[in-house]
N, C-alpha and C positions, 0 to 999 in steps of 0.2 A: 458377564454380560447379561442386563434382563431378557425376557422375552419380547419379543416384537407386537405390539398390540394392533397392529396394520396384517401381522401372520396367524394373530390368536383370533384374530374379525374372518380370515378364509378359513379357518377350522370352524366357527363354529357356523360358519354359512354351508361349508363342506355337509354338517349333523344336518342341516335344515335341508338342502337341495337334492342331498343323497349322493351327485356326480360331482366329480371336478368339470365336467364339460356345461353341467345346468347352473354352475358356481361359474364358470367363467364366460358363459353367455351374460346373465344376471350383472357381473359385473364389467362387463366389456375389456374380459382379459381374455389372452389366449390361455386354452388347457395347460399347454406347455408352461406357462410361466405362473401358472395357479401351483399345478406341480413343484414344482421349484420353489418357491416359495414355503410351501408345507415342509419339503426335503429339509431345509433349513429352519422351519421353526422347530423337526424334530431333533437336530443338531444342537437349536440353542436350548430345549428341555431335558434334552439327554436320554430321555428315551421314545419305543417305537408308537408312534400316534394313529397310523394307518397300514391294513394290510391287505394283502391281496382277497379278492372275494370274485374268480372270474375272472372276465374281463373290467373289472369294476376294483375302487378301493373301498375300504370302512373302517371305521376308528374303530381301535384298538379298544379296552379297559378305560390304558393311559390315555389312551386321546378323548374319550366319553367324558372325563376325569377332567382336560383342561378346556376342553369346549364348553362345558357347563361353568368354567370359570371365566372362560370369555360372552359367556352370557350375561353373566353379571356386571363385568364393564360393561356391553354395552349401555345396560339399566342405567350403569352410574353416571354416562354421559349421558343418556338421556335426561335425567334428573340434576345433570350440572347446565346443559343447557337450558332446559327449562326454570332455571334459577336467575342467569342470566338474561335470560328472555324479557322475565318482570323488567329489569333495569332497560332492556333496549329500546330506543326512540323507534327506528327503523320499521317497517310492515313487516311481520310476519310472511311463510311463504308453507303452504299448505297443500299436500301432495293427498289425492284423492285416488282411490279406486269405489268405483259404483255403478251396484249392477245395473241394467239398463233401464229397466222400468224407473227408475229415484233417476237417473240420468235427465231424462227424457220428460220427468215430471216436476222435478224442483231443482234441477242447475240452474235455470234463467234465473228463476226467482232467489235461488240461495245468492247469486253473484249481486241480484239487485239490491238486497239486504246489506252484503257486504260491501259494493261499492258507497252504498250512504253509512252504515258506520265505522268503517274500516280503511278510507279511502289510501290505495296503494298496495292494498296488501295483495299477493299473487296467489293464487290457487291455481292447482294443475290439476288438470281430471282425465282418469284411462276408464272406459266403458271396462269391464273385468265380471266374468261370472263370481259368486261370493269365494268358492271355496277358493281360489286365488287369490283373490282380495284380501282376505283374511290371513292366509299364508304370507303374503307379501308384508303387509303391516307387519307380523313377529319379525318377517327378514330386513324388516326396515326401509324393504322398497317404497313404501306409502307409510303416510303417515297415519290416515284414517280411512274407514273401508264403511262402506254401506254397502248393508249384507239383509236376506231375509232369511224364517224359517216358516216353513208350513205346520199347520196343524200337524201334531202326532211324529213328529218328525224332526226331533232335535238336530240342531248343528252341531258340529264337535265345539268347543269349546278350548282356543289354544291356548295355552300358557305365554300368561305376561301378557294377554289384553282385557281390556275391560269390553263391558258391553253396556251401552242407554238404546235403549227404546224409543225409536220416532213415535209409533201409533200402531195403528193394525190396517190393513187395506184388503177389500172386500174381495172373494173369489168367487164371477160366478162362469153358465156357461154360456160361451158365446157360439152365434147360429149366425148366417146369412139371415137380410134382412127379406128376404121374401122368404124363408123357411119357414113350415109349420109343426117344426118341434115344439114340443111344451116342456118338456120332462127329461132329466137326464135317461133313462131309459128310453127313449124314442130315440137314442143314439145307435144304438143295438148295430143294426145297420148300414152305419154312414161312415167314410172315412174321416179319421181323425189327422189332428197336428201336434204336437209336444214337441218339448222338447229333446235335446238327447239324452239318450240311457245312461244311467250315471247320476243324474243328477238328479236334487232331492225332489224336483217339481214334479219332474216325468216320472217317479215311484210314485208320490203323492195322488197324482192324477189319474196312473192306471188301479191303484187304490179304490179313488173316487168310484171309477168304472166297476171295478167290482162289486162293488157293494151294494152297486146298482143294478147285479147278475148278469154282467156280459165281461166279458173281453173287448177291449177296442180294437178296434183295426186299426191301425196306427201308418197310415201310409207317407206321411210326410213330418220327419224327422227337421228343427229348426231353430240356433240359439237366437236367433234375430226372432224377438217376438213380434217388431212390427211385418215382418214377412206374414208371420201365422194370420195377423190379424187382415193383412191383404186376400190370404187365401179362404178364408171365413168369410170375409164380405162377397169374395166372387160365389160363395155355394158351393165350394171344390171342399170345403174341410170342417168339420167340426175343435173346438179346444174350451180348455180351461183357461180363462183370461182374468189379472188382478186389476181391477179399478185404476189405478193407477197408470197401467199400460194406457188407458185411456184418455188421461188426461189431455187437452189441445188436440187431441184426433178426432177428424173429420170424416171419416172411414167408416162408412154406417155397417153398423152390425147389432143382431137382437141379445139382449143378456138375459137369464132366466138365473133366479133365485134356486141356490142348489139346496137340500134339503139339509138345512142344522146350519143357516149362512155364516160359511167357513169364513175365516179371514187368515192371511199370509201377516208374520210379524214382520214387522221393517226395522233395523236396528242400526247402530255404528259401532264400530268397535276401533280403539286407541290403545296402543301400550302403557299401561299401565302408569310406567313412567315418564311418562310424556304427554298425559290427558291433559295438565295444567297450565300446558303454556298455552300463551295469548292466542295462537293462530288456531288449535283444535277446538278452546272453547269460544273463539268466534264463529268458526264453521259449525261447532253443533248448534249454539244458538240461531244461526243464520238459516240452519235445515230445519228448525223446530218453528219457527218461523213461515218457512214456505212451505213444510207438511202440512200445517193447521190453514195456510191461504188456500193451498190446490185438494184440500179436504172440504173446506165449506165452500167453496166455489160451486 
């Protein structure tokens, strides 16, 4: 009997999620029958794939061994549908994850692009911080991810995705509009907003801070940056805000030019073997598109 390629797809989801429980959330199974399933594909390969670590499992050698060969199916179906693709009449169907700011500044525009050259085709979009965005595309949850990187501050770089470059989008600091800061050092002082700890922004930013000889006071912690940018307008906050954030906002606030005018990279990233079917290169086109409209606007 072969292996099961429906049992060799939860192993190598198993290596990507690290749990049977964020494996069978992810796929809308129960644990129990995630389990089960693995029990049996190490029955049909004959030997042990995972083993106890805790309360947790972990592949084995052998199971290192077939997961990385169930990686490679999936490439190949990625790559047979994308073969098939060319031939199909049908609209494409295009699963997005994008961080908010590209959300909030080129979805109208990217959908208006694509309803005039693409009429029918479905795009699906989850608001997603990058580093999940990115993760998810390898696990095949989405099919492409709009992701950024700050200066000095690479991203990882996953295996099996590609990466294109929207543009660059400016960072400066944003003040309330009666404030009379000039200078990121006149911040010294005044409570700050970032985002959460962990992520590349909020390094980057308290960065910024330092090197501008203070420590920020960081009193409000927030992944929704149109919140930040609510509490900046009131005078309650100081932040680091990307050009973009601001795109179609009304929301008055002062921006001041930071010293060496930093800019955030905006990118996408697709697997590899899937960059070339008709739906991701409609959608890159369509955001290349509406980056250069909501750029020179």
């Amino acid at each position: 009997m072969g292996w099961s390629t429906h049992r060799l797809l939860l192993l190598r989801e198993l290596q990507l999620r690290g749990t049977v429980t964020a494996v069978a959330t992810a796929l809308r199974y129960s644990p129990s029958t995630v389990s089960q399933q693995l029990a049996q594909l190490e029955r049909e390969v004959g030997a042990p794939l995972l083993q106890a670590d805790g309360r947790r499992v972990r592949l084995t050698p052998q199971g290192e061994t077939v997961a990385a060969h169930a990686a490679r199916l999936v490439s190949l179906e990625d790559q047979a549908r994308a073969e098939i693709d060319i031939a199909r009449s049908t609209p494409p169907h295009v699963r997005i994850a994008a961080l908010q700011t590209s959300a909030h500044a080129l979805l109208s525009r990217m959908l208006d692009v694509l309803a005039a050259s693409h009429p029918g085709m479905r795009v699906d979009v989850w608001v997603l911080p990058p580093e999940e965005g990115l993760f998810e595309v390898e696990a095949r949850g989405f099919d492409l991810a709009i992701a950024e990187q700050y200066p000095g501050h690479t991203r990882e770089r996953r295996p099996g995705l590609d990466r294109v470059v929207l543009g660059r989008d400016p960072i400066r600091l944003a003040v309330g509009p009666d404030s009379s800061v000039s200078s990121l050092a006149d911040t010294k002082e005044l409570p700050w907003v970032m985002e959460p700890v962990g992520t590349a922004v909020r390094a980057w930013s308290v960065q910024q801070c330092r090197e501008a000889g203070f420590e920020p006071d960081v009193r409000y912690s927030a992944a929704d940056l149109l919140a930040q940018v609510r509490l900046i307008s009131s005078g309650h906050a100081v932040g680091l805000l990307p050009e973009q954030l601001l795109t179609n906002e009304d929301t008055p606030v002062t921006l001041i030019d930071l010293p060496g005018a930093p800019g955030r990279e905006i990118f996408t990233a697709a697997r590899e073997s899937s960059r070339n079917t008709s739906g991701i290169v409609a959608v890159r086109a369509a955001l290349e598109r509406a980056f250069r409209d909501t750029t020179a606007a």
